[in-house]
N, C-alpha and C positions, 0 to 999 in steps of 0.2 A: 504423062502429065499427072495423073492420078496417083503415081507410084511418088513423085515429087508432091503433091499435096501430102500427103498421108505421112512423108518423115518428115515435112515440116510442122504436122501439128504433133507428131510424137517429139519432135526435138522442142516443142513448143514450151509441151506439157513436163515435158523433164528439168525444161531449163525456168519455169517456172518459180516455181519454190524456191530456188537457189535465189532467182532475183530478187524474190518475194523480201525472203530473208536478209539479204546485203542491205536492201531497201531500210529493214528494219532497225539492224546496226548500226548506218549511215546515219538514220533519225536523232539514234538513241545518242550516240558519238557525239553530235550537233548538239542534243540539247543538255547534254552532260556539259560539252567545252563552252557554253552560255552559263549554265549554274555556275562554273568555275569563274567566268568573267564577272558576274554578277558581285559575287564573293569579295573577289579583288577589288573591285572599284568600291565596294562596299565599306571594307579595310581600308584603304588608301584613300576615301573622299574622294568622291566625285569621278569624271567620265576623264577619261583623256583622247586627245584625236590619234589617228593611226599612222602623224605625220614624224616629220622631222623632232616633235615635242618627246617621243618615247625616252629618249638618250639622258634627256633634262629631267624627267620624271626618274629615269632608275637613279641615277645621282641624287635626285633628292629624297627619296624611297634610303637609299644604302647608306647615310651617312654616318659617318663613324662617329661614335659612341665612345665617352670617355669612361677608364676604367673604373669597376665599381670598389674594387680594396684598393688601400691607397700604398705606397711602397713599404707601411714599418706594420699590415698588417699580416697576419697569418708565419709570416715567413720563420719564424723560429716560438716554438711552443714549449713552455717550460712542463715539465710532466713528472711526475713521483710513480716511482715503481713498487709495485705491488707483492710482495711475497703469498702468494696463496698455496693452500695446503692442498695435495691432493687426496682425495680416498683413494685405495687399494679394491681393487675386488679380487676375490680368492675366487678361486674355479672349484666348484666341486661338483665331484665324479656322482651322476645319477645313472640309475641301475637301468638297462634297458625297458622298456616297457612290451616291448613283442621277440620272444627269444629270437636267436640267429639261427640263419639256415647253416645247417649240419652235415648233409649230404650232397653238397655240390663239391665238385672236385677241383682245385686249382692248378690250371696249366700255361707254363710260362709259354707268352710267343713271342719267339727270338725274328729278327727283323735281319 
């Protein structure tokens, strides 16, 4: 009976903190998906019920929107081409600043 006491309070003590913590995330989840609610209703005016009205509300929420350019604009752009000039740079050869190693030997490795 003792030996069943004693891993129930070890199993007690282990599973603790694990709960602790799920606890905490649960919390935080909750009050995070309330800010978000919050927000929304915020944006959108007012409270909606959790009924049959949701359906009515996204239709009214999505509705489409007429286009903002009208069909004769953007579509063809009159543009002048530009002849620009470029510069050249010449490469020139500067002298090493720390001589070359001398005495290493080069050996080809064939593969």
């Amino acid at each position: 009976m003792e030996f069943l006491l004693i891993i129930l309070l070890l199993l007690f003590l282990l599973l603790w903190p694990v709960i602790k913590a799920g606890f905490k995330v649960w919390r935080q989840v909750r009050q995070m998906n309330r800010t978000f609610q919050q927000a929304r209703e915020a944006q959108y005016g007012g409270t909606r019920a959790r009924s049959g009205q949701a359906g009515g509300d996204r239709q009214r929420r999505h509705r489409r929107r007429g286009k903002i350019f009208g069909p004769g604009d953007g579509e063809y752009v009159a543009f002048e081409e530009i002849i620009e000039r470029r510069q050249s740079v010449q490469y020139v050869e500067v002298a090493d600043a720390e001589p070359r190693i001398t005495d290493a030997t080069f050996e080809e490795i064939r593969l």
